[in-house]
N, C-alpha and C positions, 0 to 999 in steps of 0.2 A: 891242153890248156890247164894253168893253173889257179885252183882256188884258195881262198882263204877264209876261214871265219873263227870267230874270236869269242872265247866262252861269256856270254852275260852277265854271268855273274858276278857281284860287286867284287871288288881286289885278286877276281882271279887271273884274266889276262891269255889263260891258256890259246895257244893258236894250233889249227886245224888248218894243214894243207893238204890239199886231195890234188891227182893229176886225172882230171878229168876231160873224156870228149865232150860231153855237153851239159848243161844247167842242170837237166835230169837227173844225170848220172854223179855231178858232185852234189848234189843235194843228200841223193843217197848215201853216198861215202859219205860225205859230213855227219848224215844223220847217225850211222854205225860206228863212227871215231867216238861223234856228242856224245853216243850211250854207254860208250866204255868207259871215257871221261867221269861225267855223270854218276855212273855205279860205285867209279872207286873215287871220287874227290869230293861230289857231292851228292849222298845220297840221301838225302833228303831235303831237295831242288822242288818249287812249288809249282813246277813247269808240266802240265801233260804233253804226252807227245805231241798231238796236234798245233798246240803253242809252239812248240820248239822246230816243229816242221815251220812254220809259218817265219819266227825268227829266224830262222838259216836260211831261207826265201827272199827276206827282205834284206837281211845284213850282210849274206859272204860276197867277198868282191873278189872280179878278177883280177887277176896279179899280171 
């Protein structure tokens, strides 16, 4: 199955698809895509991981 989530951050828009078997497992991908994102677009985002875990939890949808 396929996921989607969508970076937070004001005007940026970036999208994250991961092909994942379950919620778990694209949480994860999501979350290793978010920190690559993250390190090179916005690194200095006032998000800890745990926040950001929590956002990817509430907001990616399945496609």
């Amino acid at each position: 199955m396929q996921y989607l989530f969508v970076c937070p951050m004001p005007n940026c828009g970036h999208e994250v698809v991961v092909e994942a078997a379950s919620d778990e497992d694209a949480v994860q991908k999501i979350m290793m895509a978010g920190a690559e994102h993250a390190k090179n677009v916005h690194p200095n985002m006032p998000v800890n991981e745990n926040e950001m875990l929590e956002m990817v939890k509430t907001q990616m949808k399945k496609l």
